[in-house]
C-alpha positions in Angstrom: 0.0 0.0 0.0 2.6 2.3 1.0 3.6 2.0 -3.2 0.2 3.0 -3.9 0.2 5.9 -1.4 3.2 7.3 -2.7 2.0 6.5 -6.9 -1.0 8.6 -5.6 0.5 11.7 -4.0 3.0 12.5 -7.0 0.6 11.7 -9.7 -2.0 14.9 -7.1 1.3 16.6 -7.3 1.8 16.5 -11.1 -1.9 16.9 -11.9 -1.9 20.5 -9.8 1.4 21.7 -11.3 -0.1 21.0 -14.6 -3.7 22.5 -14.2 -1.5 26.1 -13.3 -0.1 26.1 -17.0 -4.1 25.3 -18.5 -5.7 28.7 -17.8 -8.8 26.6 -15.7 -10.4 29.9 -14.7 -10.0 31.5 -17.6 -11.9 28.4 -19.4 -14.6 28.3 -17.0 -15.2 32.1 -17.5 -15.7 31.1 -20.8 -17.7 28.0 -20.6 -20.5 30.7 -18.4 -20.8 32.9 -21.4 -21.4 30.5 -23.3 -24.1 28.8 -21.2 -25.7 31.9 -21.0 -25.7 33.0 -24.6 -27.5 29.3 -25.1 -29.9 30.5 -22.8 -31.3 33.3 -25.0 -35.1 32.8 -26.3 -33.3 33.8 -29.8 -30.6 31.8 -29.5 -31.4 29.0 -32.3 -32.6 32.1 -34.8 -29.5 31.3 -36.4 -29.1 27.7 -36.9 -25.2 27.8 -37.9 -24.2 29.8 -35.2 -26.2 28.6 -32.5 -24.4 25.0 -33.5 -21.0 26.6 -33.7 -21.3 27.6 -30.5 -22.8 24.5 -29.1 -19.8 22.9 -30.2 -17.5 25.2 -28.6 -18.9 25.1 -25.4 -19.3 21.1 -25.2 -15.8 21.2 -25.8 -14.7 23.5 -23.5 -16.8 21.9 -21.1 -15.3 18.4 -21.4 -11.5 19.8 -21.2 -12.4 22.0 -18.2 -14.0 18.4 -17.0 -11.7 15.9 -17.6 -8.9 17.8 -15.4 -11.2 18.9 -12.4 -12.2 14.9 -12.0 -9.0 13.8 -13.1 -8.2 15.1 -9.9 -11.2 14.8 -7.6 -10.5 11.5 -8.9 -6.9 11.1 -7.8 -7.9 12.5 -4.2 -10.3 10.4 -3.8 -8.5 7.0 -4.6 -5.7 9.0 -2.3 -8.0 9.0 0.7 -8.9 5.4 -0.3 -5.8 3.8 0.0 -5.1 5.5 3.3 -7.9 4.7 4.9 -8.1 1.2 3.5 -7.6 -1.9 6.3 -8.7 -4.7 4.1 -5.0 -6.1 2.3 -6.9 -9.3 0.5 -5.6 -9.9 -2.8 -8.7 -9.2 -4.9 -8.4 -5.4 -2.8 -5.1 -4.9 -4.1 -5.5 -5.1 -7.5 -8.0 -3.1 -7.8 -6.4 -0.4 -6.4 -3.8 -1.0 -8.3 -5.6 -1.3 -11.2 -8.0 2.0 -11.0 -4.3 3.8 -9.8 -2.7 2.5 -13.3 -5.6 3.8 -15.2 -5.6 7.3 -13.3 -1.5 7.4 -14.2 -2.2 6.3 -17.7 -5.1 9.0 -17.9 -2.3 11.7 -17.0 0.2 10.3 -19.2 -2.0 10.6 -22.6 -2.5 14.2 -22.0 -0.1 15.7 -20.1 1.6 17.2 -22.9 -0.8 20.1 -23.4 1.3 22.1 -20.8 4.3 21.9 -23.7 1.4 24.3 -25.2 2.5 27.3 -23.4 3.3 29.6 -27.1 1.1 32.0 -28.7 -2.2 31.0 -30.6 -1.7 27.2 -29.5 -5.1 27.2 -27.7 -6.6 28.5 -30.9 -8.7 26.2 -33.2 -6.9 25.8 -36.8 -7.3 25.4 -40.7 -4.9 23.2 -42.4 -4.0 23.0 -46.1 -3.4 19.6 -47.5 -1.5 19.8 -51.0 -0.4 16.5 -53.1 3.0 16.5 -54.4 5.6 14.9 -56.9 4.4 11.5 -57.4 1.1 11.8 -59.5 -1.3 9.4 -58.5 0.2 8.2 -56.5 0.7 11.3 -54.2 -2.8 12.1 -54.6 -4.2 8.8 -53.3 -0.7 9.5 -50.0 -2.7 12.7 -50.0 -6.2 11.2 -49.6 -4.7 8.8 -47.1 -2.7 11.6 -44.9 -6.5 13.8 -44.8 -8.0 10.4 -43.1 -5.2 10.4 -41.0 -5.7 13.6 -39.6 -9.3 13.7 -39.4 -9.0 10.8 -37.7 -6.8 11.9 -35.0 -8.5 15.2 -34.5 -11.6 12.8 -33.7 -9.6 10.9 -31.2 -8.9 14.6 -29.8 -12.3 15.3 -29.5 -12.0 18.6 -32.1 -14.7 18.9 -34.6 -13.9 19.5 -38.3 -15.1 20.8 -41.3 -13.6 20.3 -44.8 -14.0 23.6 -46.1 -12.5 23.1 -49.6 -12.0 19.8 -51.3 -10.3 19.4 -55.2 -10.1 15.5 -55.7 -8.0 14.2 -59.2 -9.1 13.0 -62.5 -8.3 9.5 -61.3 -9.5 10.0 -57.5 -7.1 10.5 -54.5 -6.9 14.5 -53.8 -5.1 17.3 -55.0 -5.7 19.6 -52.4 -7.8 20.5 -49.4 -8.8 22.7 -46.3 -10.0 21.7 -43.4 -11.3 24.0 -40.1 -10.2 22.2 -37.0 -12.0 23.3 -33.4 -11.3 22.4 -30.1 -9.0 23.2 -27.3 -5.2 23.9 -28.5 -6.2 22.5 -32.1 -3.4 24.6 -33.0 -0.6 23.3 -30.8 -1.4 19.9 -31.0 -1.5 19.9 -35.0 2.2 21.9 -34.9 3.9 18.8 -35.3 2.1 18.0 -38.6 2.8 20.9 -40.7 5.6 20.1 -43.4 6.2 17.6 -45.8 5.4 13.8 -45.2 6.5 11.5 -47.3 5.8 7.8 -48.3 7.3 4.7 -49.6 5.0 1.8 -50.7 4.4 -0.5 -53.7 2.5 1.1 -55.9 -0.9 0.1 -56.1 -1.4 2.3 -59.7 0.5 0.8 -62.1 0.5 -3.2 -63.2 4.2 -3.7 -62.3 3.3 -2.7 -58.6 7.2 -1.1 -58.5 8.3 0.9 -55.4 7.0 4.2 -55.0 7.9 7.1 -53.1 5.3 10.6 -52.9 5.4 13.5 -51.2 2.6 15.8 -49.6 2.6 19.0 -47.6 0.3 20.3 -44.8 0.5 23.9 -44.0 -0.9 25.0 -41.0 -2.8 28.3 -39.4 -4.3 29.7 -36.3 -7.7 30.6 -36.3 -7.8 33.9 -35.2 -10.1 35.0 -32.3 -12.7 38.2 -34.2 -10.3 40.8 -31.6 -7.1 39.2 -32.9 -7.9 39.8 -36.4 -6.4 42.8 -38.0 -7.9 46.0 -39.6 -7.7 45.3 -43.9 -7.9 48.4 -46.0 -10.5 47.1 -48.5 -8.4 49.0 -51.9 -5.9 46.8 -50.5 -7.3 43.7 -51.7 -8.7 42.2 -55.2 -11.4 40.2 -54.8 -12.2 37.9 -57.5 -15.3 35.5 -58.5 -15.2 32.5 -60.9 -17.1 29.6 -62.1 -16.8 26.9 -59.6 -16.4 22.9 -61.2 -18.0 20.5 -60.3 -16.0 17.3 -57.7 -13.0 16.0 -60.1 -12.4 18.8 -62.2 -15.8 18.1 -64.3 -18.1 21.2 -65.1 -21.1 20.1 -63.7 -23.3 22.0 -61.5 -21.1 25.6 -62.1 -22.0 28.5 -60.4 -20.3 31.8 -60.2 -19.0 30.7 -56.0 -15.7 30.3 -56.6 -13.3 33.1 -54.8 -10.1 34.1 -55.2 -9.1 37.1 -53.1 -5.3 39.0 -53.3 -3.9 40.9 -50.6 -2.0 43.3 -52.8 0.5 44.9 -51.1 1.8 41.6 -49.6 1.0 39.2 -52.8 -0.8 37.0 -50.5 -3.8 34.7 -52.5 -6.1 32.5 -51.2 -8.6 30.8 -53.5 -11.9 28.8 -52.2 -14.2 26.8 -54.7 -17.0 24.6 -52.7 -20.7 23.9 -53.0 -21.4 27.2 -51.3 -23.1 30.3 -51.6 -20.4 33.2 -53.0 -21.1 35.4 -49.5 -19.9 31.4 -47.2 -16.8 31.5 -50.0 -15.8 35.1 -49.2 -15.9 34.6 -45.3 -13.8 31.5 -45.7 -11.4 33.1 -47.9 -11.4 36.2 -45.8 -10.7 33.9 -42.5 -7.7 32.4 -44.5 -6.2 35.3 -45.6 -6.9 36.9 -41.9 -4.6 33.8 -40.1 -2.0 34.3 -43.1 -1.4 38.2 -42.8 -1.1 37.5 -38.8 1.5 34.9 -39.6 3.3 36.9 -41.5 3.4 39.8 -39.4 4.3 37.3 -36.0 7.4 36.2 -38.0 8.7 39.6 -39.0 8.3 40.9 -35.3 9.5 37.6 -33.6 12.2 36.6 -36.5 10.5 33.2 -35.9 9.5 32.0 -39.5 8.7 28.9 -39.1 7.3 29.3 -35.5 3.4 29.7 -36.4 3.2 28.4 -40.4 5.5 25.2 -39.5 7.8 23.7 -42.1 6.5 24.9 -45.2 8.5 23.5 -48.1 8.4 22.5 -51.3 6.4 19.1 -51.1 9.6 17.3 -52.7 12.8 15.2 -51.9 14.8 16.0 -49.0 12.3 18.2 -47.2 10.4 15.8 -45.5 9.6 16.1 -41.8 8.5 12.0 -41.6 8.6 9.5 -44.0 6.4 6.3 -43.4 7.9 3.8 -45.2 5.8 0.4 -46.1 8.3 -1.7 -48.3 10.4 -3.3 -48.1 9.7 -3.3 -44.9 7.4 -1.0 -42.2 8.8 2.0 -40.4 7.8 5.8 -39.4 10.0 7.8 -38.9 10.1 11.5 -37.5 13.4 13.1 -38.8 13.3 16.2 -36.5 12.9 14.4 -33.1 13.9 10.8 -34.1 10.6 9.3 -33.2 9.9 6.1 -35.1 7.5 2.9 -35.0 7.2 0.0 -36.7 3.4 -0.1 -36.7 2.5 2.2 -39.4 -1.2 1.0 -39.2 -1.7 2.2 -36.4 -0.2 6.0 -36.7 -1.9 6.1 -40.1 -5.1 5.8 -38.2 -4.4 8.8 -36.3 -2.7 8.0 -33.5 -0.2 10.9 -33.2 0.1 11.3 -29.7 3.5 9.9 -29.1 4.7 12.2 -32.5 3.3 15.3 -30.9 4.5 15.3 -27.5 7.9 14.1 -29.0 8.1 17.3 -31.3 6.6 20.0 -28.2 9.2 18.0 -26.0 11.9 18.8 -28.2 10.4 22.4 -29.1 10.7 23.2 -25.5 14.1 22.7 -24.8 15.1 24.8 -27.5 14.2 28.0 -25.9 
């Protein structure tokens, strides 16, 4: 028991130390506003908001959650273990079980207080592009957008693919996806750049070895007060005929948006099934994170602090390859991280990759 006592009062000690770095108060502030705008007779008037804000508070509310019972939790099985006179067998494990699962609890999300930098509480948008490799990028591009979406489930984030351009012969060209939940942005850091892929290629008859590339660029979503002020003669906003899914011209309409920040050169284009005015806001979003970036990295001299990696989705830029012939690896080449169960990270469990890459962030200041 004494074991137990002592697993107990470091794993309290940890838990408290941790929950000074998580801005509780601050979240629970939040998660009140929140409750009482959803109290509002008008509140559902407008359906989109009313969810988006639904969403965000059942998130808040289950982070703010899990670490207030996390700990209750801990104290509890604490008082338990002292007070406990009966040493039978069957006892025992239990204890020892429920104080494992408490430990293991902590372990799988105790990096978020490596999430200590700018924006990394924020929600996010990623950019998925294909690279050199054809095809067969496009389909390691298709596969890498599961991946993700996959892992921000696992976080609990909500998504929303915001733009989608698949190829001619299927797989995607390119992408963007809204991700919202708490530090969307910091836990995603470690996936911006270029990942890269070795396999037997499943598009051609002699089924030869294959290596593609693909690049995810990342971006804070900026909270409405962050945003900054846009002289509208600065930019160029442009309308086009949207295609239809593949490239085909079915079901146009005059949606698509381009917008130019002139004085910077900065472009971002959005083409989905959407009404010109949802387009524009997207676009506008977009371009809102971008110019922020931009002006963090010429205050901080941080370039690559906020926009990760971003490269040229080719050879030698990689951040990770994940190798599946000749035989099975993944490998993280900035922290060293690596697996041989390739399965199981392409189904979006990045934990181990993340904390890795914060870890090594960290200790670099």
């Amino acid at each position: 028991m004494n074991e137990l006592i002592k697993r107990l009062e470091d794993l309290k000690s940890e838990i408290l130390n941790l929950k000074l770095h998580l801005n509780l108060p601050q979240k629970e502030q939040k998660i009140f506003e929140l409750a009482d705008l959803m109290q509002d007779q008008n509140f559902w008037a407008d359906n989109q908001h009313a969810q988006n804000v639904s969403k965000e508070y059942n998130q808040l509310k289950s982070f703010y959650d899990f670490w207030q019972d996390l700990e209750k939790d801990t104290t509890e099985t604490l008082e338990l273990v002292n007070q406990n006179q009966d040493e039978s067998s069957e006892t025992v494990k239990f204890l020892q079980k429920h104080t494992k699962e408490l430990e293991e609890k902590y372990r799988k999300n105790r990096f978020v207080a490596l999430l200590n930098k700018k924006y990394d509480d924020h929600n996010a948008i990623f950019s998925l592009h294909s690279g050199a490799g054809g095809v067969d990028a496009q389909d390691w591009a298709d596969i890498l957008l599961r991946m993700f979406l996959r892992y921000a489930d696992r976080k609990g984030f909500v998504t929303e693919i915001l733009e989608l351009n698949r190829g001619e012969q299927g797989g995607l060209k390119t992408c963007v996806v809204e991700v919202k939940g708490p530090y969307a942005y910091g836990l995603f850091k470690s996936e911006a750049g270029v990942h890269r892929l070795v396999r037997l290629s499943p598009f051609n008859p002699a089924h030869t070895r294959e290596t593609s590339f693909a690049l995810l660029e990342l971006l804070p979503l900026l909270e409405e007060q962050e945003e900054l002020k846009i002289d509208p003669k600065d930019l160029k906003i442009e309308a086009n005929t949207a295609s239809g899914h593949g490239g085909q011209s079915v079901n146009t309409t005059y949606s698509a948006i381009r917008i130019t920040h002139i004085p910077t050169g900065l472009k971002v284009s959005i083409q989905n099934e959407r009404s010109q005015h949802q387009n524009r806001e997207i676009a506008m979003k977009i371009l809102m994170a971008k110019l922020k970036t931009l002006e963090e990295e010429k205050l901080q001299k941080e370039k690559q602090e906020l926009r990760g990696e971003f490269k040229s989705a080719e050879w030698g830029n990689q951040i990770r390859s994940y190798v599946l012939h000749p035989y099975k690896m993944v490998k993280d080449h900035r922290t060293g991280m690596e697996t041989s169960d390739p399965d199981s990270v392409l189904n979006g469990e990045l934990d181990e990759f993340a904390e890795k890459y914060l870890e090594q962030q960290a200790s670099k200041k």
